[in-house]
C-alpha positions, 0 to 999 in steps of 0.5 A: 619150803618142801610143800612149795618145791614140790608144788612147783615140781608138779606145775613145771613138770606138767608144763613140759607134758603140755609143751610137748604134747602140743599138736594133740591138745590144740582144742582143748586149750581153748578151755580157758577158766571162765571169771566166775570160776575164780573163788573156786580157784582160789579156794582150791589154791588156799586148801591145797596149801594148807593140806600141803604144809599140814602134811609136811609139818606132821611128818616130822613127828608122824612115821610114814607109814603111819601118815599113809595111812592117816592120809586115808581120812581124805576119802571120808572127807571128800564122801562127807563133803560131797554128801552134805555140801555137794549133795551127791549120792553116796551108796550103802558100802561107803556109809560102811566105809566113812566109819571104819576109816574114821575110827582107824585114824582116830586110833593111830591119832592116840598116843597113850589110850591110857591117858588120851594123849593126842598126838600133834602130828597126827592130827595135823596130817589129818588137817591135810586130809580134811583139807584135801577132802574139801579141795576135792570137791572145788576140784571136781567143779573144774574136771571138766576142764582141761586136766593138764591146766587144772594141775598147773594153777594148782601146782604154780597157785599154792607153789607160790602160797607156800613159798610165800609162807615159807619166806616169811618164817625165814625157810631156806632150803638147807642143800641147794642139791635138795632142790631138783630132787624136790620138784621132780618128787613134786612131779611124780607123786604131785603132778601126775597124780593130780592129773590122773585123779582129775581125768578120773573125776570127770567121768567118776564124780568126786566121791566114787574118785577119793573111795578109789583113791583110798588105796594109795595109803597101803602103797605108802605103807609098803614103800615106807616098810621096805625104805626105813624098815623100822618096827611098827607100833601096836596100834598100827596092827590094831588099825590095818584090818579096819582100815583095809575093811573100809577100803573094800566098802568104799571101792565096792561101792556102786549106784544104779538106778533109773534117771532122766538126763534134761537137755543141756548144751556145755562144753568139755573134752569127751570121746564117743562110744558112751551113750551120752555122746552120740551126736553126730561131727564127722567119725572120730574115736579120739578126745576132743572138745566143742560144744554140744548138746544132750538131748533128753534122755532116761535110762538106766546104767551104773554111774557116778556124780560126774558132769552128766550125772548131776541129778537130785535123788 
């Protein structure tokens, strides 16, 4: 029931920025989802419920800081994916990164070394981060959509999944109070998020987007030190060093080399100014949308997997 209160939030609190932004995004409503693009939706709708409940359920035994953490396994997840199912390029700082991440979750997923007892709760906020790895790189599929409108199939899609799931358990929210202060929870750390990491995704790839990301578990951390102020286990001393050391890797990492751009007409919201878009409407440094056309071009410069990048290597 929280993880579909707080997908709601994030679809109704993005629709009021929609509604209210209305006169500046005229042409970028017209960017509707075309019917082949609908399993991807769909995918995206049924992992990001599951990341979602995952999470909620590994809280209840996880420490919050400790699930921040663990929430760091998505950039793994997402380069790992993107690597070998989406066969974008990942550089040799985040080959570095993938194990340090990986070993650090699976320190803080060990309750008792001693006796290799797993902990339940861990490995279900890790099924979250897998989750959301995959879902990640539907998501970039979709990036060059209207961003605003990517939130909210998300947000009201698994809103309604999760509510679903949490009717057939027999889920109620146990303080109608509880209600508000979920969704606008939902709004600040869902929808907005969500916004801004698929603005990101257009123009970074999913890869380059989840390693940058990976900064947000050590703002959690911090928030849960100074909220609950409890002791922290040993293991979550052992695990921070690592854990910052790929973190590093993977926002340090870079990709330049000589590629070629072949001729191509799409359509997407873009701005002018980069050497990608130089076609010739009328003066405007504003975003807009239309379609337009690439002609061939080579060149050299630090790029990322995003729509214009898409090149085998």
């Amino acid at each position: 029931m929280l993880a579909a209160l707080i997908y709601f939030g994030a679809g109704i609190g993005i629709s009021l920025v929609k509604a209210a932004n209305r006169h500046r995004m005229r042409a970028g409503e017209t960017q509707r989802i075309a019917k082949k693009e609908i399993p991807v939706v769909l995918l995206i709708v049924a992992l990001d419920t599951v990341a979602a409940v995952s999470l909620m359920a590994g809280l209840k035994t996880v420490s919050a800081e400790s699930a921040s953490l663990l929430g760091n396994f998505e950039t793994a997840a997402t380069a790992l994916a993107a690597r070998f199912l989406f066969r974008e390029p990942i550089g040799v700082r985040l080959w570095i990164a993938i194990p340090l991440i990986t070993v650090s979750s699976i320190i803080l997923s060990v309750n008792d070394i001693g006796g290799l007892t797993i902990s339940v709760g861990a490995l279900l906020v890790l099924l979250s981060a897998i989750s959301w790895g995959f879902e990640n790189n539907c998501t970039k599929r979709l990036a060059v959509k209207y961003p605003l409108a990517v939130v909210m199939i998300k947000g009201f899609g698994s809103g309604c999944c999760a509510l679903a799931a949490a009717l057939a358990l027999g889920e109620t929210p146990n303080s109608f109070y509880a209600i508000p202060i979920a969704l606008l929870l939902g709004f600040l750390s869902y929808g907005l998020s969500i916004f801004f990491y698929v603005s990101a995704q257009r123009t970074l790839g999913a890869s380059k987007t989840g390693t940058l990301y990976a900064t947000a578990p050590f703002a959690g951390v911090a928030a849960s030190i100074l909220i609950f102020q409890q002791p922290l286990m040993a293991s979550f001393f052992a695990v921070l060093p690592i854990m910052l050391a790929g973190t590093l890797f993977a926002v340090l990492d870079k990709h330049r080399h000589v590629h070629t751009h072949e001729p191509i007409t799409h359509t997407h919201t873009h701005s002018h100014g980069d050497s990608h878009h130089d076609h010739s409407h009328g003066t405007t440094d504003d975003k807009h949308w239309h379609p337009h056309r690439h002609q061939m071009q080579t060149h050299s410069h630090d790029h990322r997997a995003d729509s214009h990048h898409d090149h085998a290597h």
